[in-house]
Structure formats: structure tokens, C-alpha cells
C-alpha positions in Angstrom: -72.8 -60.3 -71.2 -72.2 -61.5 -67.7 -71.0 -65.1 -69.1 -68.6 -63.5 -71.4 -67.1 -60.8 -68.3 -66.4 -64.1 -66.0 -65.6 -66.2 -69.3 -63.2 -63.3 -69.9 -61.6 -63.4 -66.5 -60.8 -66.7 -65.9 -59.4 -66.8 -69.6 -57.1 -64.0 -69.3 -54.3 -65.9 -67.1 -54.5 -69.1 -69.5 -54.0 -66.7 -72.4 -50.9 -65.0 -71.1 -49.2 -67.9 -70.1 -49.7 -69.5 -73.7 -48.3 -66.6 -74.7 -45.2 -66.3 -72.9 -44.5 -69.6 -73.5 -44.7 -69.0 -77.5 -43.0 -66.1 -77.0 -40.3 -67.8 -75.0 -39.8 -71.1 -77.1 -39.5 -68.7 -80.2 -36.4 -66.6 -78.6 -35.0 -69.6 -77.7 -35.4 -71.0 -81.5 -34.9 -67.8 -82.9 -31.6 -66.1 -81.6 -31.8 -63.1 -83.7 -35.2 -62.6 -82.6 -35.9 -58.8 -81.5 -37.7 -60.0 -78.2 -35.2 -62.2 -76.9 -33.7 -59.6 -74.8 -37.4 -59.4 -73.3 -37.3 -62.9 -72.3 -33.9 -64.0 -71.8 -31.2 -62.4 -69.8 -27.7 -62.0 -71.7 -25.2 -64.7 -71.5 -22.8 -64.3 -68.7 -19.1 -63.3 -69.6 -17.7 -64.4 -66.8 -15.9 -67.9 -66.9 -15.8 -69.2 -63.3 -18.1 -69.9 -61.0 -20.2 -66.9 -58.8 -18.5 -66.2 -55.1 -19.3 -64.4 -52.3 -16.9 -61.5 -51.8 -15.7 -61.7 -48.4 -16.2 -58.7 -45.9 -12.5 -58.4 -44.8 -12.2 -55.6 -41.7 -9.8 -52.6 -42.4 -8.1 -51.6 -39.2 -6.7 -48.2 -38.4 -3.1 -48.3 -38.6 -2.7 -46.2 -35.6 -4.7 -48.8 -33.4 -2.6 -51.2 -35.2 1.0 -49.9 -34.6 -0.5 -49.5 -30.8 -1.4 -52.8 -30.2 2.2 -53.4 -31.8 3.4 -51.1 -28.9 1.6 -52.4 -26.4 2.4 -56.3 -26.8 6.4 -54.7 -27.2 5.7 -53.0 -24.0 4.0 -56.5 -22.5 6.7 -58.7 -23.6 9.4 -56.5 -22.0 7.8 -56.5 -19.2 7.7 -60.0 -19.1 11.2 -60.1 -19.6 12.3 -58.5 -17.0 10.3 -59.8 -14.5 11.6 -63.2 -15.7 15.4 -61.8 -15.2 14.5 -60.4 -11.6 13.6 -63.9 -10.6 16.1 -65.6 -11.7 18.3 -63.0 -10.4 16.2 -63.4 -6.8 16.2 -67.1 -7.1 20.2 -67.0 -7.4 20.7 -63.9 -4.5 18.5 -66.8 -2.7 20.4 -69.7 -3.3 23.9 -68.2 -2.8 23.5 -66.0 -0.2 20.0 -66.6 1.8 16.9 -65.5 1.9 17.6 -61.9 4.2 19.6 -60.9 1.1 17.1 -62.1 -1.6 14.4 -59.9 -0.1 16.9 -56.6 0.1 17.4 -57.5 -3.6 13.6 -57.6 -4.1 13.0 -54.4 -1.9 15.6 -52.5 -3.9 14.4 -54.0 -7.2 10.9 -52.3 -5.8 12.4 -48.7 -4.9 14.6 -48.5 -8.3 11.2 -49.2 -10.4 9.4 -47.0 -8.4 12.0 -44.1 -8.8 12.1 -44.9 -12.4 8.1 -44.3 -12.9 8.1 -41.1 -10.3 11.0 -39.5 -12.8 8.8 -40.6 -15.7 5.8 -39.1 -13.9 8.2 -35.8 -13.5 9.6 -35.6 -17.3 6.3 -35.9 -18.7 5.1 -32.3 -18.4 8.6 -31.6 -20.0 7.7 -33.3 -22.8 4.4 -31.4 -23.1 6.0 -28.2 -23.0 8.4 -28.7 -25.8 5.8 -30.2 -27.8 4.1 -26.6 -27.2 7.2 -24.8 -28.0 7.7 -26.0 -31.2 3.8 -26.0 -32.2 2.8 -29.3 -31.8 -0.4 -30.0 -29.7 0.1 -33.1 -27.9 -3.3 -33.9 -27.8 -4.7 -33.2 -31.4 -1.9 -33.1 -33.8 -0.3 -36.8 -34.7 2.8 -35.9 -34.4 2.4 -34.8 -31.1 0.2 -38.0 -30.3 3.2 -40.2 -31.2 5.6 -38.7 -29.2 3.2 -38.7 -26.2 2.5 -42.2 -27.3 6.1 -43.4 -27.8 6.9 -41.6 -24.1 4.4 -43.4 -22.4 
């Protein structure tokens, strides 16, 4: 009895790999053969060849039209720091260097005004937004007005 146990055991894996070969060279003879789908997957309906989907990154359109806003805002900037010094560069040239640097000390004091008067209307702008019933903090309405202040 102890011969046939280990005889038993080693025979077992030979067994069922004779058998799933049979099995699988029959399915493969045999198309209409109940265990095929037990052996071999179904044929692929698609035609081309298997690719990756690729992970493409949804952005917020708020973050987007602020970037959008914010290289606007950059580029005007650069604008008209570009105009100032060619503006300076000419004041310079023409009429010396005393006048180019009143020119650049009242370029100073007219952009400083313009961002203390911007400083002063912005609390104006809250309060309206209040009086009509739009939070300027929460609701994006009142965000985008903020936003488009600023």
C-alpha cells in the first residue's frame, strides 16, 4: 500500500498534464467541441493591434482661464515696461539725463497712485458684491469679479 500512495503521487501531475493536452489538441480539432470554451479563450473581435490608453491630465478650467489671466497680466506688463524705456531712452537722448530721471520718478509716483486707488476701490467692490448677494469669497461669480479686479 505504501508503494501504490507514492506511486500515486508522483503519477498524479503526469496524468493531468496528458490530459490537458488531449483535452486541448481535441478543442483545437474539434471547434464545436463543448469544452473548448474551457481551454481556449474566444477569438478577439477587435481588428487592430492592443494599445495603451494614454493617462491624459484634465485641468480645471478656472486654473486654466487664470493662468490665461495671469500670462495677459505678464505680457502687459512687459509691454509697458518696454514702452517706458524706450520712452526714457528718448527723454535721455533729446533732452539729458536730469530730465530722463524726472520722467522715471514721475513714471514711479503715477504707478504707485494707480495701485494705492486700486488698493482704495477694492473694498468698493466687495461691498457691491454684498449688496447684490454675491459672496466674493465663495460664490464664482463673485470670485470672477474679484479675480478680473485684481
Amino acid at each position: 500500500i505504501r508503494f501504490n500512495r507514492r506511486f500515486l503521487r508522483r503519477l498524479k501531475p503526469v496524468a493531468l498534464a496528458f490530459l490537458t493536452a488531449a483535452i486541448s489538441n481535441n478543442a483545437k480539432n474539434n471547434l464545436n467541441a463543448p469544452h473548448r470554451l474551457l481551454t481556449t479563450p474566444p477569438a478577439a473581435q477587435a481588428s487592430g493591434p492592443v494599445m495603451p490608453i494614454r493617462k491624459t491630465q484634465w485641468e480645471d478650467p478656472i486654473v486654466t482661464a487664470k493662468k490665461k489671466a495671469e500670462e495677459k497680466r505678464r505680457l502687459a506688463s512687459a509691454g509697458r515696461v518696454k514702452a517706458m524705456l524706450q520712452e526714457l531712452s528718448r527723454i535721455e537722448a533729446e533732452e539729458g539725463k536730469a530730465a530722463a530721471e524726472a520722467y522715471e520718478k514721475a513714471e514711479e509716483a503715477k504707478q504707485e497712485e494707480a495701485i494705492r486707488l486700486k488698493a482704495a476701490e477694492r473694498p468698493k467692490l466687495f461691498k457691491s458684491l454684498l449688496e447684490q448677494g454675491i459672496c466674493p469669497f465663495t460664490d464664482s461669480e463673485g470670485i470672477r469679479q474679484v479675480f478680473m479686479y485684481d
